[in-house]
C-alpha positions in Angstrom: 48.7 15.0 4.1 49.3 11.0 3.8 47.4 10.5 7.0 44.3 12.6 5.4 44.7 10.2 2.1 45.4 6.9 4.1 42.0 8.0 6.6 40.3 8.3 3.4 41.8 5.2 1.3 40.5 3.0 4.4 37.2 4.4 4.1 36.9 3.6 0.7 37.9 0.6 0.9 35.5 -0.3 3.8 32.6 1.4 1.6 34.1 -0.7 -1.4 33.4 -3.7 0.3 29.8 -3.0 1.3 29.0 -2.0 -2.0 30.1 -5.1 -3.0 28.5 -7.1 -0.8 25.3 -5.1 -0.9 25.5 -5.9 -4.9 25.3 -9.8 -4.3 22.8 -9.4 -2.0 20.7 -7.6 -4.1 21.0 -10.0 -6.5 20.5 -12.8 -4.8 17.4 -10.9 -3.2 16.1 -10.2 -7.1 16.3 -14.1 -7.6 14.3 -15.6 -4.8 12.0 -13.0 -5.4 11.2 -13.6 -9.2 11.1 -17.7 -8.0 8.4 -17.0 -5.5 6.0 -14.9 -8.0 7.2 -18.1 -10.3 6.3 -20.4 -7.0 3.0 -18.7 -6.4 1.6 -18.4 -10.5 1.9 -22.6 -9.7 -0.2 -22.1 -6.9 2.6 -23.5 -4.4 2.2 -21.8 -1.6 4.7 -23.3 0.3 7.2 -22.6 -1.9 6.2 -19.2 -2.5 6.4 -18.2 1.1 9.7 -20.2 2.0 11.2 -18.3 -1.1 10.1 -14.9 0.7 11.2 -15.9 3.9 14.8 -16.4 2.2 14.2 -13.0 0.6 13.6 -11.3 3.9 16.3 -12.7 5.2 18.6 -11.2 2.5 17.1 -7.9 2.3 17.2 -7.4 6.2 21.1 -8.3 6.4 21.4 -6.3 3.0 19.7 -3.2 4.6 21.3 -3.3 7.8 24.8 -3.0 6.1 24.1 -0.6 3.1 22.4 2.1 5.5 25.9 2.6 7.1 26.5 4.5 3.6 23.3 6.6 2.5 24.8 6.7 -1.3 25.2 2.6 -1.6 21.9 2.3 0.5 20.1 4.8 -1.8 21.7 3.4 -5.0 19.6 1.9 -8.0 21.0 -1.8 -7.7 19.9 -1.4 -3.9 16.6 0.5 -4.5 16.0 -2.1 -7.6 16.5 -5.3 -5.1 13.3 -4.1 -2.7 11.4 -3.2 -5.2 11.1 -6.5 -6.2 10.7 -8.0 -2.6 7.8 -5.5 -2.6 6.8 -6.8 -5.9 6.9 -10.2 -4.9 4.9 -9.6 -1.4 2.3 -7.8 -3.0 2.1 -10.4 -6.1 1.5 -12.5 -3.5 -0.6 -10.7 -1.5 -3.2 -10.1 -4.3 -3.1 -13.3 -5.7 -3.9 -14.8 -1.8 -6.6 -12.3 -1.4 -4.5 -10.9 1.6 -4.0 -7.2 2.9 -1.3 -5.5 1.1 1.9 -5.1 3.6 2.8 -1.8 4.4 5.8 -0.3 3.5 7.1 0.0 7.1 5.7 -3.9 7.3 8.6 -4.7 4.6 10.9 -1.9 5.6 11.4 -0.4 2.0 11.7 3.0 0.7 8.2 4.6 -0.3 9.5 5.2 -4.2 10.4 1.2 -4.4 7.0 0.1 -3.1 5.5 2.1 -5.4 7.2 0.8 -8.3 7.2 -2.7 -6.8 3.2 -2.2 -6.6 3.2 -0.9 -10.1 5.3 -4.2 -11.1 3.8 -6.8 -9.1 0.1 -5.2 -10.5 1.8 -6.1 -14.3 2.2 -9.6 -13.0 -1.3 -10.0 -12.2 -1.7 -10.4 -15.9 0.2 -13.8 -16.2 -2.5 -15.2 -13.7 -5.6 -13.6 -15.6 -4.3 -15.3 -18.6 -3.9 -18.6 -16.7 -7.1 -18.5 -15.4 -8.8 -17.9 -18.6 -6.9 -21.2 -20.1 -8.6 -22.9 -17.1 -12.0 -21.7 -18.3 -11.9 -19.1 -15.2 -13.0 -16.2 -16.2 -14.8 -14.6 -12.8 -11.0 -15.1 -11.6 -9.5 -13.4 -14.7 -12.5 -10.6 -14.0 -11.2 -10.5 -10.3 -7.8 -9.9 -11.3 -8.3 -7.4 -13.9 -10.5 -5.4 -11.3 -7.5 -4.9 -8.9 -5.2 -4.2 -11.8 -7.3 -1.7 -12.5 -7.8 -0.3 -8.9 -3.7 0.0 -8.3 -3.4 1.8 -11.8 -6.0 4.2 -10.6 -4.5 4.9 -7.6 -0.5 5.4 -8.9 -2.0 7.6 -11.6 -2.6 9.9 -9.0 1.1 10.2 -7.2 1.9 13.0 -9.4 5.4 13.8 -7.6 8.6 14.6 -9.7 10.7 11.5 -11.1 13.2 11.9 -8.7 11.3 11.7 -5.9 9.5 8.2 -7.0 11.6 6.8 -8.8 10.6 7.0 -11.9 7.0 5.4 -11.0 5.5 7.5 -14.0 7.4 4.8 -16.3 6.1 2.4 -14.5 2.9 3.4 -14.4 2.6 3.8 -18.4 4.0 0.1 -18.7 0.8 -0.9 -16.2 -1.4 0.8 -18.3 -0.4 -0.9 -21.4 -0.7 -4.4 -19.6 -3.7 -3.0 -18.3 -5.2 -2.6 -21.5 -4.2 -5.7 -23.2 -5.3 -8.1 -20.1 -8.9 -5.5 -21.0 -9.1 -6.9 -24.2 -8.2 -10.4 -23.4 -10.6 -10.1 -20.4 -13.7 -8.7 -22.4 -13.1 -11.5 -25.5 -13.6 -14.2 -22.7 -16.6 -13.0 -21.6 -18.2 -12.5 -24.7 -17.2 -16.0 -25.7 -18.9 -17.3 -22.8 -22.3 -15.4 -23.2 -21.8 -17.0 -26.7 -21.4 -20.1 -25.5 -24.2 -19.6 -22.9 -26.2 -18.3 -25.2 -25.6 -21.1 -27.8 -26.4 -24.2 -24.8 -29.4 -22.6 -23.9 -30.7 -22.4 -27.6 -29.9 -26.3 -28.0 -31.7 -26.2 -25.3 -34.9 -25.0 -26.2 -34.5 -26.9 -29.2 -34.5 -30.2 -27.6 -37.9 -29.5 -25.8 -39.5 -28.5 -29.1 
């Protein structure tokens, strides 16, 4: 019996470790990602991309290790670490006017691209809002478009929580960003007709 329990101490400890490991990775992995959305809202490209490099990095040792134990690979702090390297490669993506990568591209699990696309579609909202400070409102427009095209599509992955991950959570706290970027959005444009409007009355005024 004490070799079945030391077998099985030894194990754990060797799984202990990995979880441990695969914990500081993941955060780690959660930080350079969140810097390179940061990286590319400043339009720094370089930065942005050097950051995701590092992340891939991270995330390719951190899989390689955790996938020796489904339970630690499969485990939320894991899972929550690739959604946001998807988050932050589709951020990125959109912003660039690139293709989206492919789950198999980024080697992730389908239910944390998902919510990494539902996530990294939320963000688009920061760079709307910048670009209507800058006076940029076919950008804003642009943005708000392909918000509303990824919301359209998750709406219709209609597959039990446990199976994605909880993407219809998600998905609600898109459409609420969704909406409020709508508004904000729709007020721009209207102040610019006004404002169109407005010059082209001064204008016709100044000829008379």
């Amino acid at each position: 019996m004490q070799i079945i329990i030391d077998g099985i101490n030894q194990t754990f400890e060797a799984k202990t470790q990995v979880r441990d490991r695969t914990l500081s990775r993941s955060r780690e992995l959660i930080r350079h990602c969140a810097n390179s959305i940061r990286a590319t809202h400043r339009g720094d490209e370089a930065d942005a991309q050097a950051l995701l490099d590092t992340a891939n990095e991270v995330a390719a040792t951190m899989i390689a290790e955790a996938q020796q134990y489904p339970d630690v690979y499969h485990a939320g702090y894991t899972q929550d670490g690739l959604k946001e390297l998807a988050e932050a490669h589709i951020t990125q993506a959109i912003i660039l006017r690139q293709p989206l990568p492919t789950p198999e591209l980024l080697n992730i699990e389908l239910a944390a691209y998902l919510n990494g696309m539902a996530e990294g579609a939320s963000e688009l909202r920061r760079f709307a809002l910048d670009a209507l400070r800058r006076g940029d409102v076919n950008r804003a427009e642009e943005m708000l478009e392909r918000m509303d095209e990824i919301y359209s599509i998750l709406v219709t992955v209609d597959f039990s929580s446990a199976i994605t991950g909880g993407l219809r959570r998600s998905t609600d706290v898109l459409r609420g960003v969704l909406e409020r970027t709508r508004g904000d959005v729709t007020t721009a444009v209207r102040q610019e007709a006004m404002r169109a409007a407005l010059k082209q009355f001064e204008q016709r005024i100044d000829l008379e």
